[in-house]
C-alpha positions as CSV (number, residue, x, y, z in Angstrom):
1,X,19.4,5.3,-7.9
2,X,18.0,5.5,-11.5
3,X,15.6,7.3,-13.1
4,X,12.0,7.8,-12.6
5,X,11.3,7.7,-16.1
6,X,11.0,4.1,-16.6
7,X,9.4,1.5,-14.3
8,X,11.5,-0.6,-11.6
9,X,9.6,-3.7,-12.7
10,X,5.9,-5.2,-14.8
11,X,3.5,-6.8,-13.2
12,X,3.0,-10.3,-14.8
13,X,1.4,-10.9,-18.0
14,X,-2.4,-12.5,-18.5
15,X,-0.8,-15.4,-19.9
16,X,1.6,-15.8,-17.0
17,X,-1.4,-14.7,-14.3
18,X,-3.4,-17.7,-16.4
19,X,-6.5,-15.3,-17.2
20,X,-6.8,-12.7,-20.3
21,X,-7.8,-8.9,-19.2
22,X,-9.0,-5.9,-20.0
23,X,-5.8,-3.6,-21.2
24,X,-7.8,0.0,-22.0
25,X,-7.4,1.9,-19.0
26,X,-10.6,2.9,-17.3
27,X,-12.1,6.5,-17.9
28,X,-11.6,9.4,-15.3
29,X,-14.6,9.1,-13.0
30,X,-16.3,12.2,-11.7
31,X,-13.6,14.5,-9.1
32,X,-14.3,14.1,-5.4
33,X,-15.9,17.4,-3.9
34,X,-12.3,18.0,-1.5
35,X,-8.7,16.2,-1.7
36,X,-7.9,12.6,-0.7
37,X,-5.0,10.6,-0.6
38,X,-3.4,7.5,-2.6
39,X,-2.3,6.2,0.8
40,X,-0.8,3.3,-1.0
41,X,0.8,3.2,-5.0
42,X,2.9,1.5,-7.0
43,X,3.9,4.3,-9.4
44,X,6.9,2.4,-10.3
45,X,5.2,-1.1,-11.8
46,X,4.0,-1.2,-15.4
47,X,1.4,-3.4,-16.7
48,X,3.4,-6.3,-18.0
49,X,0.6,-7.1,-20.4
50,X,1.2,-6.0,-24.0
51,X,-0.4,-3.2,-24.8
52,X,-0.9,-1.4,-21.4
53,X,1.5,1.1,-21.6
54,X,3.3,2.6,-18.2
55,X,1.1,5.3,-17.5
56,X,4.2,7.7,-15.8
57,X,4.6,9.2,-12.6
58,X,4.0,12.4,-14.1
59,X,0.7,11.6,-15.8
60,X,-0.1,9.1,-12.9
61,X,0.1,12.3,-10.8
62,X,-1.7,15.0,-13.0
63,X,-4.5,12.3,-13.8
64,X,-5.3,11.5,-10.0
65,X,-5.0,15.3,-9.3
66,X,-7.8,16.3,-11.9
67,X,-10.2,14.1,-9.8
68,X,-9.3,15.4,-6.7
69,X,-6.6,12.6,-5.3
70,X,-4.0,15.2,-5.1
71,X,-1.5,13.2,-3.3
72,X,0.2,9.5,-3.2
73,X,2.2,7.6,-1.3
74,X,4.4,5.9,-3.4
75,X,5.5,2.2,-1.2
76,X,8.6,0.6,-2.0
77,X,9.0,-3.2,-1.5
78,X,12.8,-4.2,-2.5
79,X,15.7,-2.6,-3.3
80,X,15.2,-1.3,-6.4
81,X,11.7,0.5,-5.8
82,X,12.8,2.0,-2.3
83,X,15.9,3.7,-4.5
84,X,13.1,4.6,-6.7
85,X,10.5,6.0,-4.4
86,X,13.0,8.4,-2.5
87,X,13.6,9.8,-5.8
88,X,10.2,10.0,-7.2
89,X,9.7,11.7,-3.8
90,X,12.4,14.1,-3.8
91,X,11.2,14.8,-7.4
92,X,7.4,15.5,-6.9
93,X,5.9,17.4,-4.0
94,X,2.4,15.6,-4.4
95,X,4.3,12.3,-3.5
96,X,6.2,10.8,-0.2
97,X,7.9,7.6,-0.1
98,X,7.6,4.6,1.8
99,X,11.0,1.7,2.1
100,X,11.2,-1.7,2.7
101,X,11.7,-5.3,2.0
102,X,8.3,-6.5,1.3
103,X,8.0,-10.1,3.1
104,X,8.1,-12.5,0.3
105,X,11.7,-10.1,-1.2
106,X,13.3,-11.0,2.5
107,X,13.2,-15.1,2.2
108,X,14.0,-14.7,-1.6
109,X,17.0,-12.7,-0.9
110,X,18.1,-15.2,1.9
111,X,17.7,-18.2,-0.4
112,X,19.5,-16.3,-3.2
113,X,22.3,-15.1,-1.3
114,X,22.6,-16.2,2.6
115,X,22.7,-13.6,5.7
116,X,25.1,-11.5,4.5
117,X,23.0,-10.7,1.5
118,X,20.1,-10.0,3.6
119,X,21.7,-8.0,6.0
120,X,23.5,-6.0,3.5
121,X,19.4,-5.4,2.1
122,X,18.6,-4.2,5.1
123,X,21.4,-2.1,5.8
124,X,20.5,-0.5,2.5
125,X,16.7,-0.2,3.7
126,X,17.8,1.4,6.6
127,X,19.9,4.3,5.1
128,X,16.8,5.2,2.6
129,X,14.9,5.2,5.5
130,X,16.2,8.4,6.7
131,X,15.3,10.6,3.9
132,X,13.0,13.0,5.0
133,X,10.4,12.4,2.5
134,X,10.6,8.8,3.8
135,X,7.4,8.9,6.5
136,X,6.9,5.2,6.9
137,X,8.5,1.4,6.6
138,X,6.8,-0.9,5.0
139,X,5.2,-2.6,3.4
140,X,6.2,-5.7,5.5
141,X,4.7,-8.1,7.1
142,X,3.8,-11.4,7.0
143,X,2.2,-13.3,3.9
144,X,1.7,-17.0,4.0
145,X,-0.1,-17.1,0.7
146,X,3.4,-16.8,-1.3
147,X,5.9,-17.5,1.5
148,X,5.7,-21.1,2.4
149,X,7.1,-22.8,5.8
150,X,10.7,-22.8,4.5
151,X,11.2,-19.0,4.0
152,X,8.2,-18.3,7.1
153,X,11.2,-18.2,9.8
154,X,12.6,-15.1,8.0
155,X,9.9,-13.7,7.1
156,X,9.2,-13.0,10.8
157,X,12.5,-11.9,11.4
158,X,12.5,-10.1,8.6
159,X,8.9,-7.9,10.5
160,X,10.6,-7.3,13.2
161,X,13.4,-5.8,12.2
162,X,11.4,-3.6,10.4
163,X,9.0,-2.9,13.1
164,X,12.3,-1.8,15.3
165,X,13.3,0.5,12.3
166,X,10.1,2.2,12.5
167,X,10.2,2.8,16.2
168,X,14.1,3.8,15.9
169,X,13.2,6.4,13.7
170,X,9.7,7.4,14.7
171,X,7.8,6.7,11.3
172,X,4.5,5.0,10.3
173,X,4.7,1.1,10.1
174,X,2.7,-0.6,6.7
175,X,1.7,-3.6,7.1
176,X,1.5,-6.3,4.4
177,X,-1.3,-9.3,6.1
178,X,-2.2,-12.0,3.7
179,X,-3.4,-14.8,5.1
180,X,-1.7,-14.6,8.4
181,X,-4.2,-12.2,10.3
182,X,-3.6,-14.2,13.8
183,X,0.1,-14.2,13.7
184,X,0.4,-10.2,12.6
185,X,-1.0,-9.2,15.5
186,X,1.1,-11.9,17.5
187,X,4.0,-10.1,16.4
188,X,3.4,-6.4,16.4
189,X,2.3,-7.1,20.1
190,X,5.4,-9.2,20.9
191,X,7.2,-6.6,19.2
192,X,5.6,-3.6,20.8
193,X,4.0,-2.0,18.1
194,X,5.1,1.8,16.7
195,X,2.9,5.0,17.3
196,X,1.4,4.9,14.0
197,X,0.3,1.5,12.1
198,X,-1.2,0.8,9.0
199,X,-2.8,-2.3,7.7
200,X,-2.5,-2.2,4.1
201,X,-5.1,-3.2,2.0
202,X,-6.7,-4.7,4.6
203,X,-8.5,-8.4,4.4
204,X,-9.6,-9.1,8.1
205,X,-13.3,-8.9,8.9
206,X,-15.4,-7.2,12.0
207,X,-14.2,-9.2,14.9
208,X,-10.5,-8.4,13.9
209,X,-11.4,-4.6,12.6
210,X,-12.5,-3.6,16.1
211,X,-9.5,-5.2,17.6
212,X,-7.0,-3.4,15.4
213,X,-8.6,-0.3,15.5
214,X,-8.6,-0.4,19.8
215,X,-5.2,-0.5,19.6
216,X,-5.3,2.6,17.3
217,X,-4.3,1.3,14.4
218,X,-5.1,2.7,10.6
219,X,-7.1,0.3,8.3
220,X,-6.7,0.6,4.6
221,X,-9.3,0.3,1.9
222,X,-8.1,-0.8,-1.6
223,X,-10.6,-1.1,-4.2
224,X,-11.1,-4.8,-3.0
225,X,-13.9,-3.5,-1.1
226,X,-16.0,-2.7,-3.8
227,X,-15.8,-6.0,-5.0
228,X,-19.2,-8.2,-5.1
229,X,-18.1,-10.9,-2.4
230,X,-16.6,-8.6,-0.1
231,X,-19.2,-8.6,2.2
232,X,-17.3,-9.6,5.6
233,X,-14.9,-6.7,4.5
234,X,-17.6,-4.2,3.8
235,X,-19.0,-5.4,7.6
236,X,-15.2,-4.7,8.9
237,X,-15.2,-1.1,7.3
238,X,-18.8,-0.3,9.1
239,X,-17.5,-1.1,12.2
240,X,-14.2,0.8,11.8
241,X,-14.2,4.3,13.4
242,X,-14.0,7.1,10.8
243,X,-10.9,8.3,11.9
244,X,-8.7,5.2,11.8
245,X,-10.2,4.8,8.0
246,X,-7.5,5.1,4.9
247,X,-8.0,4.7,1.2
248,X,-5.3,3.4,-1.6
249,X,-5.3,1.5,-5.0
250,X,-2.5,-0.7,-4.8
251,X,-1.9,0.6,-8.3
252,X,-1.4,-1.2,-10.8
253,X,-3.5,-3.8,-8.6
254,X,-7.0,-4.2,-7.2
255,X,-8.5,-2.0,-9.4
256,X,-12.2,-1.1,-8.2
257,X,-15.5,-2.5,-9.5
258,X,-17.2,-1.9,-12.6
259,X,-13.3,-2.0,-13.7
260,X,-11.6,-5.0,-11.6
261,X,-9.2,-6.4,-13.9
262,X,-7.9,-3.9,-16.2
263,X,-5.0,-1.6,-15.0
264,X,-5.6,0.8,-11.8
265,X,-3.8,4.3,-11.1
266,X,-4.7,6.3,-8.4
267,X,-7.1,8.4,-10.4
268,X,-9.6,5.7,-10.0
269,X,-10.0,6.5,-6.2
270,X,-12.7,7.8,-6.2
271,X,-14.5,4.7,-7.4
272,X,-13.7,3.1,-3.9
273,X,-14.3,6.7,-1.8
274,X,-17.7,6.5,-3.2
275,X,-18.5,2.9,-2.3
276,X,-16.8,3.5,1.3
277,X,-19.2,6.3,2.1
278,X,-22.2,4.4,1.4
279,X,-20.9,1.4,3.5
280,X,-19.9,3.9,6.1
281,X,-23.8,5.6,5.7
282,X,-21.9,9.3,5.4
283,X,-21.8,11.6,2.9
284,X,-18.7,11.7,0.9
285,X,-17.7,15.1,1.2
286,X,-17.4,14.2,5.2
287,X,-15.5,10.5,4.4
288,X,-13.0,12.8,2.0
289,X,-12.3,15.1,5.6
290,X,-11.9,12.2,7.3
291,X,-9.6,10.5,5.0
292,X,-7.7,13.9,4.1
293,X,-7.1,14.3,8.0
294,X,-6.2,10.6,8.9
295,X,-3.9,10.0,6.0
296,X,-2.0,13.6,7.2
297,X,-1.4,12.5,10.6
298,X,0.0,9.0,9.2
299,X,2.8,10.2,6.8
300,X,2.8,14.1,8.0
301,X,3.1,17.3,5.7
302,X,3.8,16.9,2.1
């Protein structure tokens, strides 16, 4: 599978991403008064930019822990990360594992190498899937920011097949939405949904908060939320019920305001619980319960 001590992949450079950033990594902000979870990290992705060293699933871990994150969910996305995140799970009790092919890795996998190719993938997927400390499929999806209208017909196929994986083997579906709110839904319902769904870093506002959460479905915050134009997704948290609320970084990505732009780890949760309790109006010792119980009965025991 390869080792955990080295990263699957770096996120792209300032110069590529066309803007220069901050590389220092933000200081520890103050612990949380009772656990939370990471619902959603990239432990495996450096910081491409020069200078911003791989922080390490080991320190990763012991730095979130110290502020009271005590646990992550580490999300693979292709091939390479799903290997990696069934043996950063197997290796570390504080993290589980998620597998999939992320939905702009499906059409590039099918342009690259054809159907066999892809169905190969997925066979792969589908045997790291059944690790125990596997509790969820995904992130998948659909994203029509990246993907355009050539790859968009596998895309959807690819979302469905991992929708039927989930409900084959009874875990947690995470869903990837980027510009393609309408069509999401379209398809889980088409589909028939699993038990347990999670909108990943989600982007929808009110109107489409209420739906999703009627159906029973998870919402997750990423530090996006603390971000100064975020209003219509600050109005979409208000409205969500407490316990269909989650929490993640996205690590290395979305890092939370007064830091948005230099390199995020899941220590820096706390940043965004904060924020989410004073959109929410609670206190945050009663958002960390709720997040502590909600992210449990997503991905189960550690």
């Amino acid at each position: 599978m390869g080792s955990t001590d080295e990263p699957v992949r770096a996120r792209a450079t300032a110069q590529e991403s066309g803007h220069s950033r901050e590389l220092q990594r933000p200081p520890l902000p103050d612990p949380l008064p009772s656990p939370v979870v990471d619902t959603h990290c990239h432990l495996d992705i450096a910081d491409g930019d020069a200078g911003a060293e791989w922080l390490g699933i080991d320190d990763a871990v012991a730095q979130a822990s110290a502020v009271g994150v005590t646990r992550i969910v580490q999300i693979g996305c292709d091939l390479p990360s799903s290997r990696w995140s069934v043996q950063a799970a197997d290796a570390n009790p504080a993290v589980l594992a998620t597998v999939s092919l992320h939905p702009n890795e499906a059409p590039r996998i099918f342009a690259a190498g054809g159907r066999a190719s892809l169905d190969a993938a997925y066979a792969e997927i589908e045997s790291l899937a059944a690790a125990e400390r596997v509790r969820a499929i995904g992130e998948t999806g659909l994203d029509f920011f990246r993907t355009g209208e050539d790859g968009r017909a596998v895309q959807e196929e690819s979302f469905r097949r991992h929708i039927d994986l989930a409900k084959r083997l009874g875990k947690a579906l995470v869903i990837h939405d980027r510009d393609a709110h309408d069509d999401v839904v379209r398809v889980l319902e088409s589909e028939g949904p699993p038990e347990t769904v999670v909108f990943h870093c989600f982007s929808g506002d009110a109107a489409m908060a209420r739906h999703c959460t009627e159906q029973g479905w998870y919402l997750s915050f990423a530090g996006t939320v603390t971000f100064k134009n975020a209003v219509p997704l600050r109005e979409a948290l208000a409205v969500a019920p407490l316990d269909r609320v989650l929490v993640e970084t996205d690590a290395p990505y979305l890092t939370p305001t007064p830091y948005r732009g230099r390199p995020n780890a899941s220590y820096l949760v706390p940043l965004t619980v904060r924020a989410m309790a004073e959109t929410k109006r609670v206190e945050v010792e009663e958002l960390c319960a709720a997040l502590w119980a909600s992210s449990h009965a997503v991905f189960g025991e550690w």
